[in-house]
MIDREN-749461 format. One record per residue (C-alpha): residue number from 0; residue in one letter; x, z, y. Coordinates in steps of 0.05 Angstrom, whole numbers, padded with zeros to 5 digits. Layout:
! MIDREN-749461
{site NUM; A; {X; Z; Y}}
...
END
This chain:
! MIDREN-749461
{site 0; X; {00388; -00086; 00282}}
{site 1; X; {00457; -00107; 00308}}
{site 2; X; {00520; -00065; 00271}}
{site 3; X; {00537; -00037; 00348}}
{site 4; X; {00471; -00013; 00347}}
{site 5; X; {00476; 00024; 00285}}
{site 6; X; {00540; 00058; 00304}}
{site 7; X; {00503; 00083; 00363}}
{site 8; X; {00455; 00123; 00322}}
{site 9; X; {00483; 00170; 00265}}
{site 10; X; {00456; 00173; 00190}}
{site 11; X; {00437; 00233; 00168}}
{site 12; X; {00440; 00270; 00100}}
{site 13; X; {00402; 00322; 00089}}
{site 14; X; {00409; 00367; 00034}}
{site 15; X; {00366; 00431; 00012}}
{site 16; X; {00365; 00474; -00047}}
{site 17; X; {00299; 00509; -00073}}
{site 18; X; {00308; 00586; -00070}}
{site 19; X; {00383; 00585; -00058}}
{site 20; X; {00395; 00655; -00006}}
{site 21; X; {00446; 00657; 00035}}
{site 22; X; {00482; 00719; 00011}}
{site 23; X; {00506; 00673; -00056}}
{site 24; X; {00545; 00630; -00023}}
{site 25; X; {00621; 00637; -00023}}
{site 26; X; {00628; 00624; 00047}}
{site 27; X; {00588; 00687; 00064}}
{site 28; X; {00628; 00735; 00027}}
{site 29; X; {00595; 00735; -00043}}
{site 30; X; {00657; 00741; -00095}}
{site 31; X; {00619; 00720; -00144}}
{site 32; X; {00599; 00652; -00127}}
{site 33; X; {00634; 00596; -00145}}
{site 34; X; {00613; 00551; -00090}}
{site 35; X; {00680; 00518; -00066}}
{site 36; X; {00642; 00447; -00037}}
{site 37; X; {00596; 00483; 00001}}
{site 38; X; {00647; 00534; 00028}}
{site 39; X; {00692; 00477; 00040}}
{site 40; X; {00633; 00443; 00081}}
{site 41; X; {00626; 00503; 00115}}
{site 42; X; {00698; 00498; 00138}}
{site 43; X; {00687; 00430; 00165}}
{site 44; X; {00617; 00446; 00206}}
{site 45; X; {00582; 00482; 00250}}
{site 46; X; {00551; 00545; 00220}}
{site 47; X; {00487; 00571; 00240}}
{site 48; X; {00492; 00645; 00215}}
{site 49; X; {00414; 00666; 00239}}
{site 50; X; {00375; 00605; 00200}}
{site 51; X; {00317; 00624; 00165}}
{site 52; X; {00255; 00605; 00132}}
{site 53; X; {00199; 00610; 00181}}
{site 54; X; {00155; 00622; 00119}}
{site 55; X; {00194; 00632; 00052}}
{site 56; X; {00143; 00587; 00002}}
{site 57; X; {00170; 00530; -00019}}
{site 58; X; {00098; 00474; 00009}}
{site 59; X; {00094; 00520; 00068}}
{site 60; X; {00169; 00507; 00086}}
{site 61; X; {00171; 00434; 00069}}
{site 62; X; {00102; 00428; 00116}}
{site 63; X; {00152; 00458; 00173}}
{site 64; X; {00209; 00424; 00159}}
{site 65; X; {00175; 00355; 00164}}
{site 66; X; {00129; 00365; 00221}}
{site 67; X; {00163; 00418; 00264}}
{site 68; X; {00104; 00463; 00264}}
{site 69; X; {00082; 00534; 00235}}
{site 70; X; {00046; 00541; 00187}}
{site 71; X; {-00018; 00570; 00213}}
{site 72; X; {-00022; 00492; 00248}}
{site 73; X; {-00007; 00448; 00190}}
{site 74; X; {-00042; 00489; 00146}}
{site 75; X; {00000; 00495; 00086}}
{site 76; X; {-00009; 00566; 00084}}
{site 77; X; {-00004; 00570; 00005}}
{site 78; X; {00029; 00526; -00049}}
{site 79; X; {-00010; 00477; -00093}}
{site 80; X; {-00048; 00450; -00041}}
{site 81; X; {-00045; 00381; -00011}}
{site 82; X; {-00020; 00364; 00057}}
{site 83; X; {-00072; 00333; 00117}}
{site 84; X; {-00028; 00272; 00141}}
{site 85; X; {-00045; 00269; 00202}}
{site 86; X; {00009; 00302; 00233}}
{site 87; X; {00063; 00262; 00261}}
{site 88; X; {00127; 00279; 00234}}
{site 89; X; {00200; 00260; 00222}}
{site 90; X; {00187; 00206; 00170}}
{site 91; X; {00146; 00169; 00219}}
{site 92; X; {00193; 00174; 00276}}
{site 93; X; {00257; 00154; 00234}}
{site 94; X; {00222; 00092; 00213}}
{site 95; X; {00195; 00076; 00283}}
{site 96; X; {00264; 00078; 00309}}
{site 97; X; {00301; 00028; 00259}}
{site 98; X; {00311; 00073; 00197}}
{site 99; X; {00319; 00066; 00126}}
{site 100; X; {00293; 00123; 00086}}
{site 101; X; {00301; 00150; 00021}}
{site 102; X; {00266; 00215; -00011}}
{site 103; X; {00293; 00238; -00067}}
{site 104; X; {00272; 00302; -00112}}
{site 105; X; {00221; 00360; -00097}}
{site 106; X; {00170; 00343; -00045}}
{site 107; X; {00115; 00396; -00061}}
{site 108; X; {00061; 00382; -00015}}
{site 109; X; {00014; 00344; -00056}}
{site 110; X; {-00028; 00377; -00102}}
{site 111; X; {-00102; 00400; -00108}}
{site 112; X; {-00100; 00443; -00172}}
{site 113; X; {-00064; 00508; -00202}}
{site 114; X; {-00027; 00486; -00255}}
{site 115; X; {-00019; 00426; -00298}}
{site 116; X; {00041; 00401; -00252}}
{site 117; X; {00057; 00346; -00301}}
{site 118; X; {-00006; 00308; -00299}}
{site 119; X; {00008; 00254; -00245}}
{site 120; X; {-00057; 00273; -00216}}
{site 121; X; {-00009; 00325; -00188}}
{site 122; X; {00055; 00300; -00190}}
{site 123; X; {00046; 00228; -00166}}
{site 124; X; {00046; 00218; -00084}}
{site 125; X; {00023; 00147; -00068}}
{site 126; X; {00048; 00103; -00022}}
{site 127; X; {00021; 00112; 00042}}
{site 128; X; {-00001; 00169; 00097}}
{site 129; X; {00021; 00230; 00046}}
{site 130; X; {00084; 00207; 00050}}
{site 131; X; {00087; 00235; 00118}}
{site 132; X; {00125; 00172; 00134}}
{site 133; X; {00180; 00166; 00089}}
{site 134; X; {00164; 00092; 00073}}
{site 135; X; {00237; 00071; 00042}}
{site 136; X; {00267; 00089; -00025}}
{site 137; X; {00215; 00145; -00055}}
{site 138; X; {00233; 00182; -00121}}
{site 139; X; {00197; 00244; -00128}}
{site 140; X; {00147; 00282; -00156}}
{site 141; X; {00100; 00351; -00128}}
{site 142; X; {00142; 00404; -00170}}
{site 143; X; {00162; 00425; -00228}}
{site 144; X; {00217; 00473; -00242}}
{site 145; X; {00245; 00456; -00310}}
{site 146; X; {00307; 00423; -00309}}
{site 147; X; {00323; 00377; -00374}}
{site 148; X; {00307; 00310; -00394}}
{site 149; X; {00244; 00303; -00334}}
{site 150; X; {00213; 00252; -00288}}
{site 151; X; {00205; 00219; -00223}}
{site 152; X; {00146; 00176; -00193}}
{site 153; X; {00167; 00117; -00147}}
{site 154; X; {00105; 00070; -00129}}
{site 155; X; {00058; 00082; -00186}}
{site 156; X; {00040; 00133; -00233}}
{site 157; X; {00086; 00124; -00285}}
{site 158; X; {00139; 00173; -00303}}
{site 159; X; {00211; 00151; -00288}}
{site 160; X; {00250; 00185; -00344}}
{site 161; X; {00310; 00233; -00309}}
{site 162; X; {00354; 00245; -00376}}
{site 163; X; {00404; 00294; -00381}}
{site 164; X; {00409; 00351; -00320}}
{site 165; X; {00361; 00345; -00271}}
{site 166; X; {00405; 00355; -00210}}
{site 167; X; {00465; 00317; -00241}}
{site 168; X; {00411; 00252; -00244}}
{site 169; X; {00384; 00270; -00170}}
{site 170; X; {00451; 00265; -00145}}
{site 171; X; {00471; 00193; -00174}}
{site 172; X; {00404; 00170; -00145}}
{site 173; X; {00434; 00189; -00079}}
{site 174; X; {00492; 00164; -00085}}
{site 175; X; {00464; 00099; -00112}}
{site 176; X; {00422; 00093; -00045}}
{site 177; X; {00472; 00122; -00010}}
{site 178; X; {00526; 00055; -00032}}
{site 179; X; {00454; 00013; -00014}}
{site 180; X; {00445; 00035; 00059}}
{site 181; X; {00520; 00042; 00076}}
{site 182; X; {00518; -00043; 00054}}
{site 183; X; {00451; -00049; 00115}}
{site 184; X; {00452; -00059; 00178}}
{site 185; X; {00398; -00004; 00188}}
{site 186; X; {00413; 00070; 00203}}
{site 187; X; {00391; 00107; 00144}}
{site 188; X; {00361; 00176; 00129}}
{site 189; X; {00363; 00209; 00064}}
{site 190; X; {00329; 00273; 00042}}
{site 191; X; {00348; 00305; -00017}}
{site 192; X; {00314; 00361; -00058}}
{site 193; X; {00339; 00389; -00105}}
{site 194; X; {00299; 00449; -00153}}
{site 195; X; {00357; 00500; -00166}}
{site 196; X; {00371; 00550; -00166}}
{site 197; X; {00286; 00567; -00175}}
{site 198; X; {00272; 00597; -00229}}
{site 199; X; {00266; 00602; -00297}}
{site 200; X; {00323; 00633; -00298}}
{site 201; X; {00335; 00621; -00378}}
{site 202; X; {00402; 00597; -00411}}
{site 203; X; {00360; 00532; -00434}}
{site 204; X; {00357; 00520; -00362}}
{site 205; X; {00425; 00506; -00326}}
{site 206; X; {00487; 00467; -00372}}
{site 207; X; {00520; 00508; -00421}}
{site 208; X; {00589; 00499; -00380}}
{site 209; X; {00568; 00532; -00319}}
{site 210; X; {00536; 00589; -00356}}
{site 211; X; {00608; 00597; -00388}}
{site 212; X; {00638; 00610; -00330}}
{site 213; X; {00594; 00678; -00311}}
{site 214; X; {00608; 00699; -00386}}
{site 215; X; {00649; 00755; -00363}}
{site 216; X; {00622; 00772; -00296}}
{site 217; X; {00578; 00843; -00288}}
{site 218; X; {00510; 00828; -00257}}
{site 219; X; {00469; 00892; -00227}}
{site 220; X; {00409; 00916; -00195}}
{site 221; X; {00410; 00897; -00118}}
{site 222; X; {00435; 00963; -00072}}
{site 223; X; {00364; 00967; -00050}}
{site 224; X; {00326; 00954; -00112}}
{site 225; X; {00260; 00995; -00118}}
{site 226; X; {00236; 01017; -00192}}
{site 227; X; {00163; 00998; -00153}}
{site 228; X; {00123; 00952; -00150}}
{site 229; X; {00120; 00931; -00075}}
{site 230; X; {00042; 00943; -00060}}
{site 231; X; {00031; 00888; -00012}}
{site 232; X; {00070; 00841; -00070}}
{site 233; X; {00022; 00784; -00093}}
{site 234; X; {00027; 00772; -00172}}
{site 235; X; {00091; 00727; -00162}}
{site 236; X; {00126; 00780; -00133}}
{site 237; X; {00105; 00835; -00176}}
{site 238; X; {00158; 00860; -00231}}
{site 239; X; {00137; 00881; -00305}}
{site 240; X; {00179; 00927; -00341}}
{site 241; X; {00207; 00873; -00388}}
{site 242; X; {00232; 00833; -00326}}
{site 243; X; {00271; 00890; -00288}}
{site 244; X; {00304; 00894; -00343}}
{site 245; X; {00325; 00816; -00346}}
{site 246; X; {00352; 00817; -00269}}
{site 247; X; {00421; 00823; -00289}}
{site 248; X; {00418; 00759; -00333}}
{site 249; X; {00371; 00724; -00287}}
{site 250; X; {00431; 00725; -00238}}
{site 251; X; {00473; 00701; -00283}}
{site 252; X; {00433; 00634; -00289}}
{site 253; X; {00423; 00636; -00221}}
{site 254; X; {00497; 00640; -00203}}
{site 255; X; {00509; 00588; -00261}}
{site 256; X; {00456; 00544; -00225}}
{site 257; X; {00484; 00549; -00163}}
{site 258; X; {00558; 00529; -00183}}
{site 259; X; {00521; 00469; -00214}}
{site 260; X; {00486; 00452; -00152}}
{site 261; X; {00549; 00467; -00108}}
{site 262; X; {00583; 00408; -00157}}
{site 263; X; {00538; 00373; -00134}}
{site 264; X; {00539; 00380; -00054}}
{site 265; X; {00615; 00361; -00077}}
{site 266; X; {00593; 00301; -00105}}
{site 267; X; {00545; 00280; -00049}}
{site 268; X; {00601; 00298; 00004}}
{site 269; X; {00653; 00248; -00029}}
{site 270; X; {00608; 00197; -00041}}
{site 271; X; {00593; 00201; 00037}}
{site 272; X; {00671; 00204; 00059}}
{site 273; X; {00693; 00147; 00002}}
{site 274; X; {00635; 00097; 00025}}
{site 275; X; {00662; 00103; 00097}}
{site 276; X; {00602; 00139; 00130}}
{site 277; X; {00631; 00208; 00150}}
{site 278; X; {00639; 00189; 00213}}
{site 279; X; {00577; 00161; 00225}}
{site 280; X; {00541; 00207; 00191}}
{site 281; X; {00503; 00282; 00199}}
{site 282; X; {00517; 00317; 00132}}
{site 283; X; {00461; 00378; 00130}}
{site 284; X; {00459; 00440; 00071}}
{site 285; X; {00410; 00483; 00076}}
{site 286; X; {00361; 00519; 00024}}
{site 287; X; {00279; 00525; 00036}}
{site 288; X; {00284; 00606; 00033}}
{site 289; X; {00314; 00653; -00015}}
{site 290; X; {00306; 00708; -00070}}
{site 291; X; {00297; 00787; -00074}}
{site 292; X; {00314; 00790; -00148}}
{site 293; X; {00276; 00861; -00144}}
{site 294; X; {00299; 00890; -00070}}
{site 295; X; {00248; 00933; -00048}}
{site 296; X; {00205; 00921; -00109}}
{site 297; X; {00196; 00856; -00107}}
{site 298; X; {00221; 00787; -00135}}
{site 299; X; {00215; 00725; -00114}}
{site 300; X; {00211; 00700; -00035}}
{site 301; X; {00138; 00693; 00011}}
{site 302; X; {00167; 00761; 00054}}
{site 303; X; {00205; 00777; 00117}}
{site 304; X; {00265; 00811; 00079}}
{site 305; X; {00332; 00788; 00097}}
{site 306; X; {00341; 00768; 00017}}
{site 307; X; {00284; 00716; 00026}}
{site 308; X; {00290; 00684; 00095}}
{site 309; X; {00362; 00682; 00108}}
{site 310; X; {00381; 00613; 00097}}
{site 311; X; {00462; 00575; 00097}}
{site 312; X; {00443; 00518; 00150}}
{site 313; X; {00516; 00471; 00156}}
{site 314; X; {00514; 00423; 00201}}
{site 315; X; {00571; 00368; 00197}}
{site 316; X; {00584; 00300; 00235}}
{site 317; X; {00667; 00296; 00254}}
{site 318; X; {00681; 00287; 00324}}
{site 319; X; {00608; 00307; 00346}}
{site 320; X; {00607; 00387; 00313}}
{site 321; X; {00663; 00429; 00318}}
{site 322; X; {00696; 00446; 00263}}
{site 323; X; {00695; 00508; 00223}}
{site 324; X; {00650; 00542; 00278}}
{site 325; X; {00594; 00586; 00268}}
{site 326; X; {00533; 00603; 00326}}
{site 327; X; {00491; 00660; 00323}}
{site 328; X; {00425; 00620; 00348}}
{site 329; X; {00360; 00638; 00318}}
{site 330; X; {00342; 00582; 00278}}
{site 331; X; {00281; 00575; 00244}}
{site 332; X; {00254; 00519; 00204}}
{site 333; X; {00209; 00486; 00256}}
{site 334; X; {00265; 00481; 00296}}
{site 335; X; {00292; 00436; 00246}}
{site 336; X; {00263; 00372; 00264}}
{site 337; X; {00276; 00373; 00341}}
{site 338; X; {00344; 00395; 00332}}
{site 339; X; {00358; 00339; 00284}}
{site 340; X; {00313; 00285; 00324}}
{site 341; X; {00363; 00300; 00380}}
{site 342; X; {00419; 00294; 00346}}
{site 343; X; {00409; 00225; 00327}}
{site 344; X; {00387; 00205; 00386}}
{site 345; X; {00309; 00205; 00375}}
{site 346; X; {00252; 00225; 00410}}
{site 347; X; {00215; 00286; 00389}}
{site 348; X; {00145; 00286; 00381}}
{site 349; X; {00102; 00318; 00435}}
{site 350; X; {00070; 00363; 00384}}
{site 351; X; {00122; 00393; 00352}}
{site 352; X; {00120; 00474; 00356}}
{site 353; X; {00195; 00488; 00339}}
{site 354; X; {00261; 00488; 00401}}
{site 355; X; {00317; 00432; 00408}}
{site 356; X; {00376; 00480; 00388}}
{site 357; X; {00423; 00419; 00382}}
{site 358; X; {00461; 00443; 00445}}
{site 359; X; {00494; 00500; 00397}}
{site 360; X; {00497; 00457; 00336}}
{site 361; X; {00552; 00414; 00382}}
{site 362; X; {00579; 00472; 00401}}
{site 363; X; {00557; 00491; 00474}}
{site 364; X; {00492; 00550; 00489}}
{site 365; X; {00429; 00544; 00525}}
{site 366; X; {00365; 00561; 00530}}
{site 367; X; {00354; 00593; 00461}}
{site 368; X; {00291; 00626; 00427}}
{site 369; X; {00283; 00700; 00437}}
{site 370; X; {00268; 00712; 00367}}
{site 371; X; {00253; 00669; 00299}}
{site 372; X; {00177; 00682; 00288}}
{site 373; X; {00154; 00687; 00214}}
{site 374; X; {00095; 00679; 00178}}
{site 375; X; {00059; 00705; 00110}}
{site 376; X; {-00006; 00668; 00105}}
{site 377; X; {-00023; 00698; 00029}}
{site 378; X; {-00010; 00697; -00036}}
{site 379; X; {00045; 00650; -00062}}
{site 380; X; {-00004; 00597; -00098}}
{site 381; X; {-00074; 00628; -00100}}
{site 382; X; {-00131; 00639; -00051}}
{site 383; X; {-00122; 00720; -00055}}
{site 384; X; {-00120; 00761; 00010}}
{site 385; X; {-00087; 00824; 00029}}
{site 386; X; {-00021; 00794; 00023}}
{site 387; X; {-00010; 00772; 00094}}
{site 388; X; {00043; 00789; 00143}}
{site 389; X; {00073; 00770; 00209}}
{site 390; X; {00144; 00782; 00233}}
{site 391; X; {00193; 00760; 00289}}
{site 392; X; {00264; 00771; 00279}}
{site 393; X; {00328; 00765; 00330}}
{site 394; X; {00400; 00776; 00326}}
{site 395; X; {00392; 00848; 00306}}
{site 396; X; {00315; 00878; 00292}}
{site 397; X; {00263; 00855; 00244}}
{site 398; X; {00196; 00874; 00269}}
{site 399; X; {00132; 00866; 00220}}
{site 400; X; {00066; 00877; 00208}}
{site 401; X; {00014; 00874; 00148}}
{site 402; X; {-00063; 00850; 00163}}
{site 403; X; {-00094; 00896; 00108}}
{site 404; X; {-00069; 00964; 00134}}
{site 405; X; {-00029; 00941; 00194}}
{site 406; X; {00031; 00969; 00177}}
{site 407; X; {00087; 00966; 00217}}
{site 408; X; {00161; 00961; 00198}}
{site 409; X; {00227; 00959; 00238}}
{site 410; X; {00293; 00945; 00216}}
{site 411; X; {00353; 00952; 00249}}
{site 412; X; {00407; 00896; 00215}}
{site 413; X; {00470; 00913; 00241}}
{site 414; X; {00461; 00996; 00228}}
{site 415; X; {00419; 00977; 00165}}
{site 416; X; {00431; 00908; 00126}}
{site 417; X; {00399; 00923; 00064}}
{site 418; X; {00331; 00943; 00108}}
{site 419; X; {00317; 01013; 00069}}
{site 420; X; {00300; 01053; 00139}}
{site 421; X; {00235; 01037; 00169}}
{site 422; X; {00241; 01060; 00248}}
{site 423; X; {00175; 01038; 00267}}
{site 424; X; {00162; 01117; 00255}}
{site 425; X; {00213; 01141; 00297}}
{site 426; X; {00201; 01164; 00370}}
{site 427; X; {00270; 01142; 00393}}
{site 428; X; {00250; 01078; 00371}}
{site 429; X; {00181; 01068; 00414}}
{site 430; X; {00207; 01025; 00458}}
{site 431; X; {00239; 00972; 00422}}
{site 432; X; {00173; 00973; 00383}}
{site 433; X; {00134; 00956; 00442}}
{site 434; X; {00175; 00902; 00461}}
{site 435; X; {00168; 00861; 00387}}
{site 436; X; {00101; 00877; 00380}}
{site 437; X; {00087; 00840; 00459}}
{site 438; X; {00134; 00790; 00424}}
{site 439; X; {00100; 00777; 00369}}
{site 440; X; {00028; 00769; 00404}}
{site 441; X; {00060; 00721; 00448}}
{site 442; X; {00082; 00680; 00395}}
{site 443; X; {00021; 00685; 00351}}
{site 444; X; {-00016; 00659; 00426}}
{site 445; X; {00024; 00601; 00431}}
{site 446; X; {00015; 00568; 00370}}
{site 447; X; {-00061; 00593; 00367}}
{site 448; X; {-00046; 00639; 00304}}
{site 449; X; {-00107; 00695; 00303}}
{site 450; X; {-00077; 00721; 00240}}
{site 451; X; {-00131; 00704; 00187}}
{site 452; X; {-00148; 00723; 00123}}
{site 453; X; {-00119; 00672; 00067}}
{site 454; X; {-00188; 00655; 00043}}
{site 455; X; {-00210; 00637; 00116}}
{site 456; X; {-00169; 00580; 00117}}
{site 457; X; {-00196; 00566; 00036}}
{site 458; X; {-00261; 00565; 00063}}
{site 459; X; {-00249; 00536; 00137}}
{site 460; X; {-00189; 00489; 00124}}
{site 461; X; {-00199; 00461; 00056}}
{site 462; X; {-00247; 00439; 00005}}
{site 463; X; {-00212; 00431; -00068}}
{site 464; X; {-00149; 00454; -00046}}
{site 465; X; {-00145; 00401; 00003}}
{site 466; X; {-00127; 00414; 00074}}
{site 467; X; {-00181; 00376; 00116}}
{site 468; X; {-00162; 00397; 00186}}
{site 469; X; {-00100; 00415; 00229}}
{site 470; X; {-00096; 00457; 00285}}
{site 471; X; {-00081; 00403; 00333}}
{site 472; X; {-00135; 00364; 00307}}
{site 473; X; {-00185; 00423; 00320}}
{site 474; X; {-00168; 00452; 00384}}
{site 475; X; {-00136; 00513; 00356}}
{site 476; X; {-00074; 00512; 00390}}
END
């Protein structure tokens, strides 16, 4: 590829923390954080204040992120299952188009047990189709959430020893391939994943240094925080007595984790601007979903609460973004890939489910989704039912509903942030309530989602935790 063709088409970095919500960042208003990259990012991009996680599980969001579809089409409707490849997503289409890739860090949809993450039975994606294209620099592994002295797989089985901090060794990977690509010809790509701020949230778990500098600070129960067990909370989001009481120092890590990570955005973000590239290239942060830390009962993500979807999304590439600007679009993760695709100049695939919304990443409006629709396809990692939700959320309601009981909730964001008054009750309400709930069977129709049970797709989708077909395979859409 000629160097005047490269300059045509932008790189792109794209950066995304595991369980990072987008109330701790400093940027947002959170005095606590100590997040001065990001927030200086933030300053230098194009905001997009209404991302969220269409479905806030880490596989299920990484299945949407890379194909542009819900969940209830690629299937990944729990975690520790493994991805059907044949979706085309935006692996395949960088590489078609001239691209170097690299993968770096979490990927998470490979897997066809519970448990025993470390056996590279689990761990280890091959070369080939499950790689969902990404056919350049790979150095990953499924999951795994501890954060000293770990591993990586590249092309075999073997463990690649990570020593010292996990994201501290991620990030000179990067950068490594990062000083590789900048040397090519090639456009490149590079997807980076880091695993904080996800729990365990222990002191063995994030560098003494960072820790030290949350010594002082007073951590409390969320304003909304429920004593309660949540009833439709699977058993990752239940609390037991001896947890509630370790919230306050489970922020503390987090928050310790974060300003870790946020070092590391830093890093990433000079390494970009030293090698010459910021120009050329799309910078992205973003997080797969966040964390309730016990608001309304619950911990952990897999819900339609503001605390688990809402998501930062920066989006910077000088003289193409404006700067320091901020759109109120409803972004959701499917949306990703399109909006990205176009950005660089890229086709996007015919199949994709999710909405171009690059007009307002540059700036301008357009023809913009009504709402973000959400989905809860079960329990976080197990085949148990009576979990399941579905939600669409705009600029100011959250409408939802539960399979088991069909329970309906309505929040009101602007009157209500923290979500503690449920109008789906109230008379004055009955017509906003009629309008989400046509919205939401619309949605559901278009993307062929009849709102199953989670062991329907366990026993129509999959056979040893294996997804065998896809929705566009079958018809359903």
């Amino acid at each position: 590829m000629e160097k005047d063709q490269r300059a045509a088409r932008p790189n792109l970095v794209y950066v995304f923390a595991d369980q990072l919500r987008l109330s701790a960042c400093g940027y947002t208003g959170d005095g606590k954080a100590i997040t001065p990259n990001i927030d200086r990012l933030a300053a230098e991009s194009m905001s997009f204040s209404n991302a969220v996680s269409g479905h806030p599980v880490c596989a299920p969001y990484r299945a949407s992120l890379f194909t542009g579809k819900y969940s209830t089409s690629t299937g990944m409707v729990i975690n520790e299952i493994t991805m059907n490849p044949n979706h085309r997503g935006f692996g395949h289409v960088l590489h078609e188009h001239g691209y170097d890739t690299a993968y770096i860090g979490k990927w998470h949809l490979w897997a066809n047990e519970l448990g025993n993450h470390y056996d590279p039975r689990n761990s280890y994606v091959p070369p080939g189709e499950h790689r969902l294209g990404f056919d350049g620099y790979w150095a990953s592994y499924n999951f795994h959430h501890e954060y000293y002295n770990m591993y990586y797989h590249t092309d075999s089985p073997d463990k690649i020893p990570m020593e010292g901090y996990e994201p501290d060794g991620q990030t000179n990977l990067a950068i490594e391939q990062m000083k590789r690509m900048a040397g090519d010809d090639r456009p490149f790509a590079l997807f980076l994943s880091f695993g904080t701020p996800h729990d365990p949230w222990v002191p063995e778990n994030v560098p003494a240094e960072y820790l030290a500098k949350f010594k002082d600070v007073d951590f409390s129960l969320p304003s909304n925080y429920k004593d309660e067990n949540d009833r439709y909370a699977d058993n990752w989001a239940k609390l037991s007595p001896r947890e509630r009481k370790q919230i306050p120092e489970w922020l503390r890590v987090y928050y310790a984790m974060t300003a870790n990570l946020d070092w590391n955005v830093g890093r990433l973000i000079e390494a970009v601007d030293e090698l010459g590239l910021k120009d050329d290239t799309i910078f992205v942060f973003t997080s797969d979903h966040g964390e309730l830390f016990g608001a309304h009962g619950r911990k952990g993500k897999n819900i339609f609460y503001e605390e688990a979807i809402r998501v930062p999304f920066l989006v910077r590439k000088p003289g193409l973004t404006p700067i320091g600007a901020e759109t109120d679009v409803c972004l959701n993760t499917c949306d990703i890939m399109p909006t990205l695709l176009t950005m660089l100049g890229l086709p996007v695939p015919s199949e994709v489910e999710g909405m171009d919304l690059s007009p307002f990443a540059l700036g301008g409006g357009g023809p913009e989704p009504e709402a973000a629709f959400l989905q809860g396809t079960g329990a976080t990692a197990d085949w148990a039912d009576g979990h399941e939700w579905r939600a669409v959320r705009d600029k100011r309601y959250t409408y939802a509903v539960y399979r088991s009981d069909r329970k309906e909730l309505l929040f009101d964001h602007a009157a209500d942030p923290l979500q503690q008054h449920n109008l789906a009750d109230d008379s004055r309400y009955g017509d906003i309530l009629g309008r989400f709930r046509e919205l939401l069977e619309c949605k559901m129709k278009q993307v062929g989602d009849t709102f199953e049970s989670c062991t329907w797709y366990r026993d129509n989708w999959t056979e040893d935790r294996r997804i065998l077909r896809t929705a566009t395979l079958t018809g359903a859409k």
